[in-house]
NUVORO-339838 format. One record per residue (C-alpha): x, y, z; chain. Coordinates in nm, 2 decimals. Example, Ala and Ser with C-alpha at 12.3 -4.5 7.8 and 13.67 -1.06 7.14 Angstrom:
<logus>
- c1:c2:c3:ch
- 1.23:-0.45:0.78:A
- 1.37:-0.11:0.71:A
</logus>
This chain:
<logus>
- c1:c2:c3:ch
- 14.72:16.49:15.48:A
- 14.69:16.20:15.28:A
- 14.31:16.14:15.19:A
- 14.14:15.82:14.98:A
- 13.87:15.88:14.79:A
- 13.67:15.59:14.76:A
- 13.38:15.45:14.53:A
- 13.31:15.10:14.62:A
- 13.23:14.84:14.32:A
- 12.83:14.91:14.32:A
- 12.60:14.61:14.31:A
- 12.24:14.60:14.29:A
- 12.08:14.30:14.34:A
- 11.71:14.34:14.46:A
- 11.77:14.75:14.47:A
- 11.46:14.95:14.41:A
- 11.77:15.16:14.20:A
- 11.67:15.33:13.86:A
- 12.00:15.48:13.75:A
- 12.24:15.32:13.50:A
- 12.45:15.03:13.65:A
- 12.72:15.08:13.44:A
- 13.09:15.21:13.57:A
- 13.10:15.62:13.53:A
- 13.37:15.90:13.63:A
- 13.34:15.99:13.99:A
- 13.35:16.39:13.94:A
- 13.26:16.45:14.28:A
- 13.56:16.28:14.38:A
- 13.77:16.45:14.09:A
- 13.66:16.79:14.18:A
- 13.76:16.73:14.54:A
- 14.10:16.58:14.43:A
- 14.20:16.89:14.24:A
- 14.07:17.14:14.55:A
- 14.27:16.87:14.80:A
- 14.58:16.86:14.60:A
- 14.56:17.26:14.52:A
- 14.57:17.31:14.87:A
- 14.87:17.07:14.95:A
- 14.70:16.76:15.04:A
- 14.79:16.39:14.91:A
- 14.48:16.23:14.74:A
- 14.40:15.94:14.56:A
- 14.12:15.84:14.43:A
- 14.00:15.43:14.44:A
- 13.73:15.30:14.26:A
- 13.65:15.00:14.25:A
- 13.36:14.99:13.99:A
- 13.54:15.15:13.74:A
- 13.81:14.92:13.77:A
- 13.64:14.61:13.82:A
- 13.77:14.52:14.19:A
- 13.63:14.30:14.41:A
- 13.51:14.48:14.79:A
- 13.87:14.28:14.96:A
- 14.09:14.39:14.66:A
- 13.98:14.72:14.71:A
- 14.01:14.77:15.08:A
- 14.36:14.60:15.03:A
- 14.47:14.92:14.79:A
- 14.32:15.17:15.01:A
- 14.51:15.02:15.31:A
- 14.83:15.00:15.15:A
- 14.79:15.40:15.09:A
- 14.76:15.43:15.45:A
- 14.51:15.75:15.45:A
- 14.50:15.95:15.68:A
- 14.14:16.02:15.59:A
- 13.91:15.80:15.39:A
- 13.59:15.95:15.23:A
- 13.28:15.76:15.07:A
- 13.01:15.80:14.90:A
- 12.67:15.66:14.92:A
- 12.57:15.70:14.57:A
- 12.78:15.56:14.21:A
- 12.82:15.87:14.15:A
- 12.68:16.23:14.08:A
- 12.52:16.19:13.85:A
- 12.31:15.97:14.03:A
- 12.28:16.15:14.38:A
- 11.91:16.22:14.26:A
- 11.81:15.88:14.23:A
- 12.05:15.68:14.41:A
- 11.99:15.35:14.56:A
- 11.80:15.38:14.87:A
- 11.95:15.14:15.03:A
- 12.31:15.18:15.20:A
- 12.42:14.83:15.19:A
- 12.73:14.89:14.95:A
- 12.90:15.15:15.19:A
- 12.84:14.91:15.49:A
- 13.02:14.62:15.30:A
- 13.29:14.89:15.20:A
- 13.33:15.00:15.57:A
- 13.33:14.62:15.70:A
- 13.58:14.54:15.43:A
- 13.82:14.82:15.56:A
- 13.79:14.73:15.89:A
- 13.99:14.97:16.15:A
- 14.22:15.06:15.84:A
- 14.15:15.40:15.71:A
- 14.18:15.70:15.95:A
- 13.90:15.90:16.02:A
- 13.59:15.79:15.81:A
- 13.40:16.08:15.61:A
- 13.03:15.97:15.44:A
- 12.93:16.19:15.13:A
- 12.61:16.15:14.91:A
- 12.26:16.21:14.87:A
- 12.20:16.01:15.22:A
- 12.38:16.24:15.43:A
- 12.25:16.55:15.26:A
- 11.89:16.42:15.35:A
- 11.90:16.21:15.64:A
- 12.23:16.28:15.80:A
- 12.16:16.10:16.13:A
- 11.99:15.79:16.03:A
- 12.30:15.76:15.76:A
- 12.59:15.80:16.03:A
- 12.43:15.52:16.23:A
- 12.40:15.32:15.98:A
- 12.79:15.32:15.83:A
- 12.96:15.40:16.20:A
- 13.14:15.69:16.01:A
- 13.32:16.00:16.17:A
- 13.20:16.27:15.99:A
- 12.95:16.35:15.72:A
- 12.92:16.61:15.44:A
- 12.53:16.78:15.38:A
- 12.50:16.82:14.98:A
- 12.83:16.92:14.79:A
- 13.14:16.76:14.91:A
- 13.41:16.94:14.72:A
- 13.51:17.23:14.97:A
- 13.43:17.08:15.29:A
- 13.67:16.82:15.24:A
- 13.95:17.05:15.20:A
- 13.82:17.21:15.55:A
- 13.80:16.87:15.69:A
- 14.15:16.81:15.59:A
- 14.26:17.17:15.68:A
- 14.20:16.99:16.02:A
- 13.87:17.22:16.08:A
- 13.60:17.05:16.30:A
- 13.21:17.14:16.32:A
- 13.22:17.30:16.00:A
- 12.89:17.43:15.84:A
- 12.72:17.20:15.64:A
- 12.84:16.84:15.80:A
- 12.78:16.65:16.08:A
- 12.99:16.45:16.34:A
- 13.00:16.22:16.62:A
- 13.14:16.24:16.94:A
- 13.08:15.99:17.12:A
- 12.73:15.83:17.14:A
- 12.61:16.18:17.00:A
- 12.58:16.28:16.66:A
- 12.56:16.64:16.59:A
- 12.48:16.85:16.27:A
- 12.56:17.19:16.17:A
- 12.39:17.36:15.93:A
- 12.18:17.29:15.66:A
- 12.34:17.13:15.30:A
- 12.60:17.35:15.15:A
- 12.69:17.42:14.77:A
- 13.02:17.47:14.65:A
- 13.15:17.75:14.41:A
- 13.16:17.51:14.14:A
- 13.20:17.81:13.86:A
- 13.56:17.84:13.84:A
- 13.64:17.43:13.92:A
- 13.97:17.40:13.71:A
- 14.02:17.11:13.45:A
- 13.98:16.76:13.57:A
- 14.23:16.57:13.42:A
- 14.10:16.21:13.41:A
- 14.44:16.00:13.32:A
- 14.50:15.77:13.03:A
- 14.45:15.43:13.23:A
- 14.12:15.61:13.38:A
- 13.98:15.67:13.02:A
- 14.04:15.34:12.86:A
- 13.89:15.15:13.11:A
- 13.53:15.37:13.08:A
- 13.39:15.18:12.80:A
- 13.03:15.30:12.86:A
- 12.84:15.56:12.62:A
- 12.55:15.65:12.87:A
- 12.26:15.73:12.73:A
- 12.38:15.65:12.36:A
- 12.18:15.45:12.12:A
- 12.19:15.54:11.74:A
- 12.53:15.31:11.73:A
- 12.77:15.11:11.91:A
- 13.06:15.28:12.12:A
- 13.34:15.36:11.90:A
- 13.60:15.46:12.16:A
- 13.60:15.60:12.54:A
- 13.33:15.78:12.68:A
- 13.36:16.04:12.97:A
- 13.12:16.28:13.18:A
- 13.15:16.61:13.22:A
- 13.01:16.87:13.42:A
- 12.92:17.20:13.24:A
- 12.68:17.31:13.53:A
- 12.50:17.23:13.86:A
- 12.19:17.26:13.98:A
- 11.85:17.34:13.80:A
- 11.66:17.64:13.84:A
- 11.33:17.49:13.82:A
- 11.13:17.29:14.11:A
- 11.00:17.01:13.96:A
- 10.82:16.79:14.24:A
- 10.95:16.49:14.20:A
- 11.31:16.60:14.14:A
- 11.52:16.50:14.43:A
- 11.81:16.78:14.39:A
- 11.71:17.04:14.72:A
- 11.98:16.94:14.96:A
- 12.23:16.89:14.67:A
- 12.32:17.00:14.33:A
- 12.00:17.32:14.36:A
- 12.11:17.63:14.26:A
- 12.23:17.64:13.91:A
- 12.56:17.71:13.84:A
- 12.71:17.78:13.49:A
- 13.07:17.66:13.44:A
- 13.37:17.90:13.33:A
- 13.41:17.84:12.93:A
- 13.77:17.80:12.96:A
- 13.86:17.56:13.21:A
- 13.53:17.34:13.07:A
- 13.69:17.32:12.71:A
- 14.01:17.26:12.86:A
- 13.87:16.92:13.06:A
- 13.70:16.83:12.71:A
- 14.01:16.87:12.54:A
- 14.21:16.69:12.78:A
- 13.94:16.43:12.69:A
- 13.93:16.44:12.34:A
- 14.33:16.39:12.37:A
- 14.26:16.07:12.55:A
- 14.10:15.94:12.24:A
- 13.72:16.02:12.44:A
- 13.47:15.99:12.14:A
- 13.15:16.07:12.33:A
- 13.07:16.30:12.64:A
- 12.75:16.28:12.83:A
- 12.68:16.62:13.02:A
- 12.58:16.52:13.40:A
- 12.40:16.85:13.40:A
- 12.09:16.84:13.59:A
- 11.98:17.07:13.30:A
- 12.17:17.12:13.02:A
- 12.04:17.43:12.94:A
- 12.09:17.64:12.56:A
- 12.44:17.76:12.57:A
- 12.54:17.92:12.25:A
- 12.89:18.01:12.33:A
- 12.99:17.62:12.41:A
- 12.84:17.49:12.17:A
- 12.99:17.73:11.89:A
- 13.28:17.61:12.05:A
- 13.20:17.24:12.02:A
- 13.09:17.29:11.69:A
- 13.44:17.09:11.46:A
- 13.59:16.93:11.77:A
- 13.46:16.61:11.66:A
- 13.36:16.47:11.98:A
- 12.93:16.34:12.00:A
- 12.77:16.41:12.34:A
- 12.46:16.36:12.53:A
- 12.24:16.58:12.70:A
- 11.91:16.58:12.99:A
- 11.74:16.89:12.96:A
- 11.33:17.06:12.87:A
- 11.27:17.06:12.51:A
- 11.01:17.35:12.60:A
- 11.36:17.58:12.69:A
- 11.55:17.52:12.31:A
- 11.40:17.74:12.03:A
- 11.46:17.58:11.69:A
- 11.75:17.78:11.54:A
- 11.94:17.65:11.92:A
- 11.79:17.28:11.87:A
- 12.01:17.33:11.50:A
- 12.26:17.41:11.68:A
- 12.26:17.14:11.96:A
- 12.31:16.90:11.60:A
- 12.57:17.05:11.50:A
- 12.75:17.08:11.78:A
- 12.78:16.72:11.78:A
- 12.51:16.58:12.04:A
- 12.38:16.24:11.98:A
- 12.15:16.22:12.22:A
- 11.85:16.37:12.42:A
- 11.66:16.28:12.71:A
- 11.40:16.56:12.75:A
- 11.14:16.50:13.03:A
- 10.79:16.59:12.94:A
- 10.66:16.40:13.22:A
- 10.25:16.48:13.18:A
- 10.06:16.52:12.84:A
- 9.81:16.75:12.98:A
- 9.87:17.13:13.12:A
- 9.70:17.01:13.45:A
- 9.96:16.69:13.54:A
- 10.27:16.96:13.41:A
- 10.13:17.21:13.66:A
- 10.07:16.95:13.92:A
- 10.42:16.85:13.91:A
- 10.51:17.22:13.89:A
- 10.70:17.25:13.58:A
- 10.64:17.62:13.46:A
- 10.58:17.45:13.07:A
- 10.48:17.72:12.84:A
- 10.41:17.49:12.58:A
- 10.14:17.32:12.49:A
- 10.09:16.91:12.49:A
- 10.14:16.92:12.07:A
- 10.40:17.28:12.08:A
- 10.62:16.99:12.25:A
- 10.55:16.74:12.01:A
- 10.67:16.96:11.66:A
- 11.01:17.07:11.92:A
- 11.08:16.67:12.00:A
- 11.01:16.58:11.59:A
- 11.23:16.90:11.52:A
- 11.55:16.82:11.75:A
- 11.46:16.44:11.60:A
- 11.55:16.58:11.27:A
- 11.90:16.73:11.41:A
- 11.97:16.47:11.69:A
- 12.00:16.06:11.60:A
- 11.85:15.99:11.94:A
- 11.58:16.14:12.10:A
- 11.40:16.07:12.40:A
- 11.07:16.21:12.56:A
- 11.01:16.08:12.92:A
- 10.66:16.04:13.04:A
- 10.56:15.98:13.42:A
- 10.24:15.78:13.53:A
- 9.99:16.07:13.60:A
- 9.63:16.04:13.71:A
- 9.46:16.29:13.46:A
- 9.65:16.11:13.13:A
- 9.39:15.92:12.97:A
- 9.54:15.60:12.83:A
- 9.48:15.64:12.45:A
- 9.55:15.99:12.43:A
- 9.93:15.86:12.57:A
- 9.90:15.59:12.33:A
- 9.78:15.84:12.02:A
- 10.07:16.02:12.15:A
- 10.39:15.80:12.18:A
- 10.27:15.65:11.82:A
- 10.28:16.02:11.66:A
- 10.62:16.06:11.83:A
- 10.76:15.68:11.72:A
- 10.61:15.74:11.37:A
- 10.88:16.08:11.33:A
- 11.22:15.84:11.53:A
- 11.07:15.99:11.87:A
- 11.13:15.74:12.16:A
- 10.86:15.79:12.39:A
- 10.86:15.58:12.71:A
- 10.55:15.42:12.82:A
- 10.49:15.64:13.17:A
- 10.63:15.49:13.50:A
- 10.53:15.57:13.83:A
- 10.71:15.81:14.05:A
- 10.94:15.71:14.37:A
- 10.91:15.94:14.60:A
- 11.28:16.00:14.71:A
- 11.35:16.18:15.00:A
- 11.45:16.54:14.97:A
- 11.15:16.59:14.69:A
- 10.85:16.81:14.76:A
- 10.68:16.45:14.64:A
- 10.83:16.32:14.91:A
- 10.69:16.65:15.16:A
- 10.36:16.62:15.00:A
- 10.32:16.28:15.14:A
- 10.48:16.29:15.44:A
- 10.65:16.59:15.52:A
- 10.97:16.67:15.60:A
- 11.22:16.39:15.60:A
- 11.31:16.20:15.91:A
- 11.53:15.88:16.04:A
- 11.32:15.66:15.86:A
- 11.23:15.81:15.55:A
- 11.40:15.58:15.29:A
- 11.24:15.29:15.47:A
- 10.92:15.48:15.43:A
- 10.95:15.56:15.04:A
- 11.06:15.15:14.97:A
- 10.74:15.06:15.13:A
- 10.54:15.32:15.01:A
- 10.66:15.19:14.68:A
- 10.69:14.81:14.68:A
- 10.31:14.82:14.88:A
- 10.17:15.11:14.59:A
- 10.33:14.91:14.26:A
- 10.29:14.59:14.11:A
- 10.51:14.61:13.82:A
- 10.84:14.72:13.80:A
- 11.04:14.89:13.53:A
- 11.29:14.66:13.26:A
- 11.60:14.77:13.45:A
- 11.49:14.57:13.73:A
- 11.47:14.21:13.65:A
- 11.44:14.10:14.05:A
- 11.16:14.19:14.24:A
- 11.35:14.51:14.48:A
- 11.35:14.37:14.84:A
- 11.29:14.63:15.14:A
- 11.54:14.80:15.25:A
- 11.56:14.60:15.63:A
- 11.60:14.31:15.45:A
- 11.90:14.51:15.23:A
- 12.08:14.60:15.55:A
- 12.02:14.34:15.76:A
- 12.17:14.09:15.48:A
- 12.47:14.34:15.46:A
- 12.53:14.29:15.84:A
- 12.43:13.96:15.84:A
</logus>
């Protein structure tokens, strides 16, 4: 079967969206490429952020292929599928730019993991995939209907089966990103201590996180974690590194201490970046992490008080100023280091103030604390409102726009709602 993979050139005008806007590897759709091919299948993957096409140029290419199959995604990519744009306005333009070209029309992303229904109606697509798309593709292309974890339409009925699904993802083999992919990804994400000196990459060296933060948005995708086989990860780094890559950011929900990879990172000569709990790294691993070669940390803190880190449900052993000396330590081993705070009801103003100045004073970025979004799919989200239904990103825009005067830098417009989104789209 011949199936296109397809990320649409992402805009995001008036989007609520908080994620990095810049062009990034679509591993999701790599992963499923190497599973498709491995298992005789034709696929090829199209995206048009990465390489800068217009929504016509890239229907054109994916029409040429004449797929048999065409999957896309409703987020840039995974890395983002926890705090994707809530609005689906991107996919529809895709799906009206493709017209009746295309073959039968599979949605993936954080939208059909959550709100399967409202998504399908919304993009007019065949077939959906709940959380992890890898291995139900290949079953979908295997020419295997109702499978667990999607849903479907036949005829004015949409039906779902299952609940979101996970894929093995331990022994994924090498992803082996070509030269012309790699040249074009001139983005360092999350890199700040100097300017890009070559290609930058992702790179997956687990999934999921085994903590429940409340406001994480990770339940019906990309939960349980999952370490990576050593082998075939150095192998996709070294395939990288060949390619001239000169930093790596780890997509890792949690890049948790790993002594064995980084021992083997440790004289490749590549820089990296990492998200992960300072609170998890003990000092002679933090050492380590420098050595290694990472660059760059963004370690949530979230609350400067044991209450708001309980309230969120983050299982912090630490306290508020044990955090502090093991930011200022991995400061001392990491050029860039970044401790993100979240608006909180019980953290007194100046104490966040005292704090962030402390932190800035030892080359400690500290953000100044934003409120939370409550995405669908969070137990924020539950808390509020309970479990999600049709209209739930709808309900968390509002909730938002109506709760929040002030946005954060990234977005310069004031977001719209997401109506107003769609209905331009279709307009």
């Amino acid at each position: 079967m011949r199936i296109a993979l397809v990320n649409p050139p992402w805009s995001f005008e008036h989007s609520i969206y908080f994620g990095c806007r810049e062009p990034h590897l679509p591993l999701e759709y790599g992963s499923a490429k190497v599973l498709l091919e491995r298992d005789g299948h034709e696929a090829e993957i199209f995206d048009g952020h990465l390489f800068g096409l217009s929504m016509t140029q890239l229907a054109a290419s994916v029409r040429a292929f004449e797929p048999e199959m065409t999957v896309i995604t409703t987020a840039p990519s995974y890395l983002f599928w926890r705090c994707a744009p809530p609005e689906l306005r991107v996919p529809q333009q895709l799906l009206e730019a493709l017209e009746d070209g295309g073959g039968l029309k599979v949605a993936v992303g954080p939208h059909m993991s959550t709100t399967p229904r409202a998504t399908m109606q919304k993009l007019g697509v065949d077939i959906g995939v709940l959380g992890e798309c890898e291995e139900a593709l290949v079953q979908i292309a295997n020419g295997e209907r109702a499978v667990a974890g999607t849903a479907e339409r036949r005829g004015d009925e949409i039906r779902v089966h299952g609940t979101p699904r996970a894929t093995e993802f331990v022994n994924l083999p090498p992803l082996p990103w070509g030269g012309e992919w790699i040249a074009r990804h001139h983005h360092h994400h999350h890199r700040f201590e100097t300017p890009a000196d070559g290609p930058g990459a992702e790179v997956e060296a687990s999934r999921g996180c085994p903590y429940h933060c409340t406001f994480c948005a990770k339940e019906n995708f990309r939960d349980g974690y999952r370490r990576r086989d050593l082998t075939n990860l150095l192998a996709e780094i070294d395939g990288h590194i060949a390619n001239r890559v000169t930093y790596i950011y780890f997509i890792d929900e949690i890049f948790l201490p790993n002594r064995p990879l980084l021992e083997a990172l440790v004289g490749r000569g590549v820089k990296f970046g990492v998200q992960t709990r300072i609170d998890l790294w003990k000092p002679d691993m933090i050492r380590l992490l420098g050595q290694a070669g990472c660059v760059s940390i963004e370690a949530g803190v979230e609350s400067l008080t044991r209450e708001g880190r309980d309230t969120l449900e983050k299982l912090c052993r630490l306290s508020t100023d044990e955090l502090a000396d093991r930011l200022i330590l991995a400061r001392e081993n990491v050029p860039f280091v970044q401790a993100n705070l979240i608006e909180m009801p019980g953290d007194d103003e100046d104490m966040v103030d005292r704090w962030r100045e402390n932190l800035r004073a030892h080359g400690v970025w500290a953000n100044d604390p934003v409120p939370l979004f409550p995405y669908p799919g969070s137990p924020d989200y539950r808390k509020l409102w309970g479990m999600p239904d049709d209209n739930a990103w709808e309900r968390a825009v509002d909730y938002y726009l109506d709760r929040y005067g002030e946005f954060n830098d990234i977005q310069e417009e004031r977001p719209h709602r997401l109506d107003q989104l769609e209905r331009a789209c279709a307009a």
